[in-house]
Each structure stands twice: as C-alpha cells, then as structure tokens.
C-alpha positions in Angstrom: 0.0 0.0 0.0 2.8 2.0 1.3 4.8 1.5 -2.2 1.0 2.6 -3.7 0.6 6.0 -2.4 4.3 7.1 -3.4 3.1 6.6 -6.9 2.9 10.2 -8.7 -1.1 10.4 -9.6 -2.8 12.8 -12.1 -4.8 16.0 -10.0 -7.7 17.2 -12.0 -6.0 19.9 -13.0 -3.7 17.6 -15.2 -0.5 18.4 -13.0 1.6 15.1 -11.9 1.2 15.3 -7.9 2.8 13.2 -5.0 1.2 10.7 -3.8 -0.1 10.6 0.2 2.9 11.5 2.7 3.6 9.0 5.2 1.0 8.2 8.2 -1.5 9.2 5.5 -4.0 6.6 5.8 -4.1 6.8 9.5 -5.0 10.7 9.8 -7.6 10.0 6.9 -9.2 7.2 8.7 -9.4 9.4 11.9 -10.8 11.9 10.1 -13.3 10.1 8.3 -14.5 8.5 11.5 -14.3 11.0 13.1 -16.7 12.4 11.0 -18.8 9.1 10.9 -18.8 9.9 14.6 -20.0 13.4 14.7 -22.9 12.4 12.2 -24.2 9.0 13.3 -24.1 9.5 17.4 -26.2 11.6 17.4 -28.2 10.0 14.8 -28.3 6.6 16.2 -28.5 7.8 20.4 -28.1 11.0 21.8 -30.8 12.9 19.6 -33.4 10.4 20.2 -32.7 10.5 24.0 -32.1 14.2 23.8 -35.9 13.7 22.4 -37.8 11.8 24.7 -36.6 13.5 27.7 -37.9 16.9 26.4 -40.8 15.2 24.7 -41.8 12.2 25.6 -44.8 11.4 23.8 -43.5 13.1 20.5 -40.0 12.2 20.4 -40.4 9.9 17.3 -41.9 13.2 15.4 -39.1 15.7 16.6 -36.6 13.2 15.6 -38.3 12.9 11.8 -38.5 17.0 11.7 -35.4 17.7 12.7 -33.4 14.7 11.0 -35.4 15.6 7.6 -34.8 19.1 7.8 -30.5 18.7 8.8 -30.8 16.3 5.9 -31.7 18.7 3.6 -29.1 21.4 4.4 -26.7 18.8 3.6 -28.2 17.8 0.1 -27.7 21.4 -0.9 -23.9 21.4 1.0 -21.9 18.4 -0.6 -22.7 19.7 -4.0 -22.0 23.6 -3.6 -18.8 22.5 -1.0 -17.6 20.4 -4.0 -17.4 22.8 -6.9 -16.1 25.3 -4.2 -13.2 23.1 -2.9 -12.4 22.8 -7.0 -11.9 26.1 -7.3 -10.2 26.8 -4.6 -7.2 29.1 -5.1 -5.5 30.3 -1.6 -2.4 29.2 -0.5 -4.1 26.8 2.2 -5.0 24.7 -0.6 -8.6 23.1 -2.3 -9.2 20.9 0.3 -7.8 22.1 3.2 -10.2 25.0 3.9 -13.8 22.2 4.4 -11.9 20.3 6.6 -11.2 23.5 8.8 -15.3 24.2 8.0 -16.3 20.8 9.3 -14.3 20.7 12.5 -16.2 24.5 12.8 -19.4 23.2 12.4 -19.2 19.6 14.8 -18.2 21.9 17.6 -21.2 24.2 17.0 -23.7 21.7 16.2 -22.3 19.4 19.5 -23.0 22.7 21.7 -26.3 23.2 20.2 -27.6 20.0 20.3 -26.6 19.9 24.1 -28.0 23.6 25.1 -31.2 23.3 22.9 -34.8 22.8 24.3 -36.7 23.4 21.7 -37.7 21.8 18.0 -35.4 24.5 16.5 -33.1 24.3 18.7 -32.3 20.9 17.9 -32.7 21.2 13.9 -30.0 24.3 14.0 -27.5 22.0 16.1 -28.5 19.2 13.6 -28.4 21.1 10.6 -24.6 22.5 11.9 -23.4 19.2 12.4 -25.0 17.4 9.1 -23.3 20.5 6.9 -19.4 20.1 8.8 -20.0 16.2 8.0 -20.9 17.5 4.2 -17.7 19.9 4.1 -15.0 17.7 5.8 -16.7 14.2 3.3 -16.4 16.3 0.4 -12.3 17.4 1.0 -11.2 13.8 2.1 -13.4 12.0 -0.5 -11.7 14.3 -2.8 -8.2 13.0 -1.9 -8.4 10.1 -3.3 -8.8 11.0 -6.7 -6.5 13.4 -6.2 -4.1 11.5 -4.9 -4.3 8.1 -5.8 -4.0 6.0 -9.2 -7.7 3.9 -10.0 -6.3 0.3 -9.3 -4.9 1.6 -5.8 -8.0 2.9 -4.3 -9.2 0.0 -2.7 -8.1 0.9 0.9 -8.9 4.3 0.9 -12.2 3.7 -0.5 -12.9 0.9 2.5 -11.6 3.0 4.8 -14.4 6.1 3.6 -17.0 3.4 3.4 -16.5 1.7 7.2 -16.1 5.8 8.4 -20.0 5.3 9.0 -20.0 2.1 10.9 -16.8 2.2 12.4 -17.8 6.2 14.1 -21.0 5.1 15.2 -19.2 1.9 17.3 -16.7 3.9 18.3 -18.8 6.8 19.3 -21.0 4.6 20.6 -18.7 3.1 23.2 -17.8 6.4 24.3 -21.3 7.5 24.8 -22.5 4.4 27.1 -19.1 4.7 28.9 -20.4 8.2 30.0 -24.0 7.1 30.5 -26.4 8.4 31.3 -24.1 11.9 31.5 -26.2 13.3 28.4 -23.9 16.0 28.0 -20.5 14.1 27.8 -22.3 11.9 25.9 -22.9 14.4 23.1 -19.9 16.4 23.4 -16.7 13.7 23.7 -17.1 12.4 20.9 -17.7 15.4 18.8 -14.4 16.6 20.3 -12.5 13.6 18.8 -13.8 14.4 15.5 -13.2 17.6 15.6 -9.5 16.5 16.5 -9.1 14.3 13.4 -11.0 16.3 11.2 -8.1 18.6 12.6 -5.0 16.1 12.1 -5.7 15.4 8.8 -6.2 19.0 7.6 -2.3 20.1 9.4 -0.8 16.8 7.8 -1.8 16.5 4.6 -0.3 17.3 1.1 -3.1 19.2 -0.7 -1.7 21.0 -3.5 -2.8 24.6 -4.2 -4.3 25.7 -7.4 -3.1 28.6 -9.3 -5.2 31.2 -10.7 -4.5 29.9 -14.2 -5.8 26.1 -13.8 -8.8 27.5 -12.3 -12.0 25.7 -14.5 -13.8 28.8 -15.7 -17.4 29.2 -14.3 -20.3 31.4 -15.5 -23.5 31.7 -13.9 -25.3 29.7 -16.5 -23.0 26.5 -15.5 -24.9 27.1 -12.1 -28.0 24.4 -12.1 -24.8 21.8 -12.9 -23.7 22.2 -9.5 -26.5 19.7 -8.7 -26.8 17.9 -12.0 -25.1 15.5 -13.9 -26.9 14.8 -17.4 -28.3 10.7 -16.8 -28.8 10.7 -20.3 -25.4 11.9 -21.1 -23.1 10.2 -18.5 -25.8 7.1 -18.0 -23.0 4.8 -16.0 -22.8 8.0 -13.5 -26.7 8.0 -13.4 -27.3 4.3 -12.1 -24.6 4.4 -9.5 -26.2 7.5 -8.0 -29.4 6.0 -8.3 -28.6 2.6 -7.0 -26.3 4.5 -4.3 -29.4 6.0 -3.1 -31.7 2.9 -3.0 -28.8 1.3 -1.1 -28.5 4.2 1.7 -32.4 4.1 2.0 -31.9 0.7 3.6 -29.0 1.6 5.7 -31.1 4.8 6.8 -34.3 3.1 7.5 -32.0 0.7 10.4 -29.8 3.6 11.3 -32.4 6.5 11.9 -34.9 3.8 14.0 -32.6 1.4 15.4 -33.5 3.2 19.1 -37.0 3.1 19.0 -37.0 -0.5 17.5 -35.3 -1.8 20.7 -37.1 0.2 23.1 -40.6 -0.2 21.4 -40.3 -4.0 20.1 -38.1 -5.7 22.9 -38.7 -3.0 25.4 -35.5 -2.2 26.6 -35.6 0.7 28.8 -33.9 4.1 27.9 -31.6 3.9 31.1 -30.3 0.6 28.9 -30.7 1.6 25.0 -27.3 3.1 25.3 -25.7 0.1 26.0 -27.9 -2.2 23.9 -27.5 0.0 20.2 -23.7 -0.2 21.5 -24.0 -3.7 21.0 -25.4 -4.2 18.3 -23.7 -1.5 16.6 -20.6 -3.2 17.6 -21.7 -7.1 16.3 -22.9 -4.8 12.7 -18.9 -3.0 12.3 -17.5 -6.2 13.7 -18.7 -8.3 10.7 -18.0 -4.5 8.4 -14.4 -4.8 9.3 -13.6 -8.1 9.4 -14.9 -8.2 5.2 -14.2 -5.0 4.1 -10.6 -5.2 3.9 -10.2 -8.7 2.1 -13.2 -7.4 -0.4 -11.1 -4.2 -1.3 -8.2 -6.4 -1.6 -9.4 -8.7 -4.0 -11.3 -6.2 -5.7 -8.6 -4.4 -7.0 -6.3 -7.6 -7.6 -9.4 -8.5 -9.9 -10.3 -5.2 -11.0 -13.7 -5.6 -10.9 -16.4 -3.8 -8.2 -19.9 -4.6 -9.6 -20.1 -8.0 -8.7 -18.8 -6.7 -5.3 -21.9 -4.3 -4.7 -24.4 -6.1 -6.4 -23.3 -8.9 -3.7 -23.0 -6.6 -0.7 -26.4 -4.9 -1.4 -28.4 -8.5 -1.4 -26.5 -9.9 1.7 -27.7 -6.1 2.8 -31.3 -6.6 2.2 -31.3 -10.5 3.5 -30.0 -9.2 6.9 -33.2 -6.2 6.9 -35.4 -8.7 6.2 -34.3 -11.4 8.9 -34.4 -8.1 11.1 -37.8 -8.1 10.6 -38.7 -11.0 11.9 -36.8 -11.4 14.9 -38.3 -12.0 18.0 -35.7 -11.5 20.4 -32.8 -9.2 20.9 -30.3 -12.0 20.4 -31.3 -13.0 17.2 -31.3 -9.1 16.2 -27.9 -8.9 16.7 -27.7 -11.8 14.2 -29.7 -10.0 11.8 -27.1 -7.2 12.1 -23.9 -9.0 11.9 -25.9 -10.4 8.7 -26.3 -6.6 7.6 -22.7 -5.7 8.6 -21.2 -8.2 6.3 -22.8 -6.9 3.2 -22.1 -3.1 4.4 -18.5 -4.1 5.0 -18.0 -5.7 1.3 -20.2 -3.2 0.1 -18.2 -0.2 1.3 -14.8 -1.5 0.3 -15.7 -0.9 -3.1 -18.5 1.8 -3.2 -16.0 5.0 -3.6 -13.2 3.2 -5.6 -16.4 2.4 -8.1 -17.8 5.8 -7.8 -14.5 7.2 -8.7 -14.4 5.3 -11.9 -17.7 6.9 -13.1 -17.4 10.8 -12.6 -17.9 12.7 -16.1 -15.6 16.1 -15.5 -11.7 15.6 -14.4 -12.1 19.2 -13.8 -15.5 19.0 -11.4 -14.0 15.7 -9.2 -14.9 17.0 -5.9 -18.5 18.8 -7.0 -19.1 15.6 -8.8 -18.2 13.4 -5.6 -20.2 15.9 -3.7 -23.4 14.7 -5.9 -22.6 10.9 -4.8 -22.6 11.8 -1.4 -25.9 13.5 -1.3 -27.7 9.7 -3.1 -25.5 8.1 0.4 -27.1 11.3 2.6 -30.4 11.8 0.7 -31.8 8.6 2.2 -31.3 10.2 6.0 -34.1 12.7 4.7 -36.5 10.7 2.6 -36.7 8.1 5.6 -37.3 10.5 8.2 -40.4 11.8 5.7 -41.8 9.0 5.1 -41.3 6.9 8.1 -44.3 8.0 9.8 -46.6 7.0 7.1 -45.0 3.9 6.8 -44.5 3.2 10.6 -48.7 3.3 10.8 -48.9 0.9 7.9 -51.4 -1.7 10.0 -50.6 -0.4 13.3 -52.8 -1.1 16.1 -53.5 0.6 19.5 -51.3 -2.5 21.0 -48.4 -2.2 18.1 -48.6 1.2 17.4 -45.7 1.9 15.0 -45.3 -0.8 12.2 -41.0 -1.3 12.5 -41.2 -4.3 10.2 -42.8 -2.5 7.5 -40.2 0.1 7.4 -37.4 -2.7 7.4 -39.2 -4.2 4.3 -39.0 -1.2 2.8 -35.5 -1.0 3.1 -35.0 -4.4 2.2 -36.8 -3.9 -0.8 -34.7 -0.5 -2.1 -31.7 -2.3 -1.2 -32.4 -5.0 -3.9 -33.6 -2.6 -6.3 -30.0 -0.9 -5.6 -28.3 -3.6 -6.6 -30.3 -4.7 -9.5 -29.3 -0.7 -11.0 -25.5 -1.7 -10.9 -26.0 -4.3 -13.7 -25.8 -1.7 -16.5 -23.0 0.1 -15.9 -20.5 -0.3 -18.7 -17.3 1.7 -18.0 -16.8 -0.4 -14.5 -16.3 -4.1 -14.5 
C-alpha cells in the first residue's frame, strides 16, 4: 500500500502530484470516523434521548423533523462544498479549507444539540453538524482522486466506506461509557472528530491551485452544480441512483434502530445506550472483518460490480431477517448479517464511484453529488417513516418497525439490481 501511495497520480487539474505523505491513511481514517462519529451519534443515540426527555410522547416526530430538515441542508452542501473546494485558489489549498469548515461546524452543532430545548433548537444544532460532515466528506473523498491512481483505491475507499459504521461503534462506546451523562455523551465524541478532522487538515499534502488552472465558471453552468446529465453520463446516473436505494436501507435501520429496541423488545432508555452499542458493535465487527479482504481482492481483480451487487443482497437478507426477529439476540444476528454486506459493500463503493465521474475538472463537485444519493436517504426516511410506521398499526403495536425494514429491504435489492448496467466499471 505504502509503495501505492508514493506513486505520482494525475490531480484534476492535469499536473503530476505526489502521492499521500507518510501516516497518510491513518490521519484520513481518523478523520473520516471522526466524521462518521459526529454524524451518526447523534443519529443513532443522543438525539433520540435528547428527544424523549424533552418530549416524551413526540419524540419519534421531533426526531423525523429535525433529522429531515439537517438532511436537507446537507443535500444542498456536498454539491455547492464540492465545486467550491475545485476552485479553490488560496495558498491553504482546495481541500484544506472544508476540513477546517467541518471541525467549525461539529463543535457548533455538538454545543447546540446539548444547550437546545426546543424543536429548533435541535434542527440548527443538527443542521450544523450534518453541513461540517458535508464539508470535511467532500475534502477527504476528494483526496483520493486526487491523490491516488484507480487500481490503488481499494483501501482508501474501504476506509471512507467503514467511516460510517466504524464512528458510530466507536462513538458509541464512548457514549455508554459516560451514561447516562447526556452532556458528555454528546460532546466527547464530537471533540475527537473535531480532533481528526483537525490532524488530517495540518498533515496532509493538498496541492494549491493557481489562478491559471482554475476551470472557468459562469452563472449559467450554475444548475450543474447539482446535476449530472443521466442521459449523457448514463453509468454516473445508475450508481447515484442505486447509491441511493442502497442508503435508504442503511437509513431506515440507522435513523430507527432506538425506537426498535425500546418499542419491540422494550428495553428501557436507562439501557438503549448500551444495547444500540452492542449491536452496533456485532454490525462494524462483521464490516471490518470483510471489508478489507473485499477491497483487496477487488482491486487484484479489478472488478467492483459484482462486489456491490453482492453486498447490497446480503444487505437486504440481513433487513429482512431483522424483521422478523423475535428477540434481541437474534437481532444482533440479523445485524452482523447486515454488517457483512455493508463491509464488502463499502470496500468498493467509492473506488467504483470514482471510476464513473464525467468532468476531471469537477471531481470534488461531482463526488459531492454521490454523497448527497449516500445522505439523501437520512431525509427521505425520516419523511416517510411516519406514514410507513402506521402501515397496519394497532392501539397495542402502534408503529409498524417491520414495514419500514421491508422497505428498506426492498430499495436495497432494487439498488443492486441498478449496478448491472453500468458499462465503464467491471
């Protein structure tokens, strides 16, 4: 790997550029958990125990409001943050600025979402944190184009993919360390990603763009900062597309998971802490221990479509069993089922994606695009999760969980039926 990143890469400016100093990899992963960390803790835990202790009997509908609404600030961000960082000319470089943004923004939304009382409140805080996550993705997804040759991409791209998982275990494990210290629950582990958004941005090469290279912009080219022609760049158009499906599944557990366990096998809120730690832990257990051999082989093979199409049915399986499990052992089954396809499925997501963006000179705009299909999901769920969640429901089962797994289950599939025609990817 090492040998790998001291290869001279292609920037999208066409200029030869060193590869990754040193210690790269390490400050990127803690940046990108880091990230995963600020993003998904409060996702997964603190907001929907922030929630029900200012709201009991409405918590599930603050959650959906104010996880909809942050959602959408961050579907406008990665796309805008993307063609900025590509036309970034200071001497701190393109990418080195959203990092700085993003550790901003996790501190602000961590204070926020700690001080608020109030529906608001909490979709400000949210909003903060979901548009730092959007800023410091876009620079270190960026990187690897940047920095890194297509058939070495493999580890970097895991390593972006298991961010998610691996922050929310991580996170996780501080927060029920702390329990039930609400407050140091929300705020240590948006320090430590804060601190490796930091690392990464003092430590990494990140090569600064002259005036001259700069790609020319007129308003007119405007709408294209959240469009990429389908029609045109149709191989682009089905990864976003199944990307999104995919997510919609990993949303529909990840937004939910708390009031699954504390609804369905009526574990109390003193415990969820522990018990979304646990299972969190059995889903990036299973993540890890497949995602490095997938990216491995993947890129010894050179192919990533049969990778993903395999990731996103093991995916949907593992939903589905979730589904119908009647006790909280045999849900952590279902997620280590659920883990394995995220881990092979994230070992190869990015290095694919990477291989279908139209415009060398819009990498980190067009990356910014794919990331709002992984993000979009976090605000489509939200929406229609309360529709879905009353699907059937009774006075004695009130909120239809299963439904809503199905329905993940289901996009999942379809996700993975959409990578079939993509041509310029093997």
């Amino acid at each position: 790997m090492s040998t790998s990143f001291r290869q001279e890469s292609t920037s999208s400016a066409g200029a030869a550029f060193p590869g990754p100093r040193r210690g790269f990899l390490f400050f990127f992963a803690f940046a990108a958990v880091g990230a995963g960390m600020a993003v998904l803790v409060p996702a997964v835990l603190t907001l929907s125990v922030k929630a029900t202790l200012l709201d009991p009997a409405g918590a599930t509908t603050m959650v959906s409001i104010v996880t909809s609404i942050s959602a959408l600030c961050s579907l406008v961000a990665f796309p805008v943050f993307g063609r900025l960082s590509d036309r970034t000319t200071g001497r701190f470089g393109r990418r080195r600025p959203f990092l700085l943004l993003g550790a901003v923004l996790f501190t602000l939304g961590a204070i926020g979402l700690q001080l608020g009382t109030t529906t608001f409140a909490l979709t400000v805080a949210a909003s903060c944190t979901t548009v730092g996550a959007s800023a410091a993705t876009v620079a270190f997804t960026s990187v690897i184009p940047d920095q890194l040759p297509p058939d070495c991409r493999g580890p970097a791209s895991a390593v972006v993919g298991l961010s998610l998982p691996v922050g929310a275990v991580v996170g996780l494990f501080i927060a029920q360390l702390v329990a039930p210290n609400l407050p140091a629950m929300i705020l240590l582990p948006a320090g430590l990603a804060v601190l490796g958004t930091l690392l990464l941005t003092f430590t990494m090469r990140d090569r600064r763009l002259s005036p001259e290279e700069r790609p020319a912009f007129a308003w007119r080219d405007l709408p294209r900062t959240f469009w990429v022609n389908p029609v045109r760049h149709p191989n682009f158009g089905y990864t976003w597309l199944s990307r999104l499906l995919i997510f919609f599944g990993v949303a529909a557990i990840q937004a939910y998971q708390a009031f699954y366990l504390m609804n369905v096998f009526h574990i109390s809120p003193a415990g969820i802490a522990n018990a979304v730690f646990l299972s969190t832990l059995v889903l990036t257990g299973a993540a890890l221990l497949f995602a490095p051999l997938a990216g491995k082989i993947s890129d010894r093979v050179g192919r990533r479509k049969p990778f993903v199409v395999t990731a996103a049915v093991i995916f949907g399986i593992g939903l589905l069993f979730a589904t119908f499990t009647s006790t909280y052992p045999l849900f952590l089954v279902a997620m280590g089922i659920i883990g394995l396809g995220q881990g092979v499925y994230f070992a190869v997501d990015i290095a694919l994606i990477t291989q279908v963006l139209p415009h060398p000179d819009d990498t980190a705009k067009d990356l910014g695009l794919m990331n709002l299909a992984g993000n979009l999901p976090t605000s489509i769920v939200p929406a229609l999760a309360p529709a879905i969640l009353a699907i059937g429901a009774t006075a004695a089962v009130p909120q239809n969980f299963p439904a809503l797994f199905i329905a993940g289950a289901v996009a999942g599939l379809l996700g993975a039926v959409l990578i079939l025609p993509i041509r310029k990817v093997r």
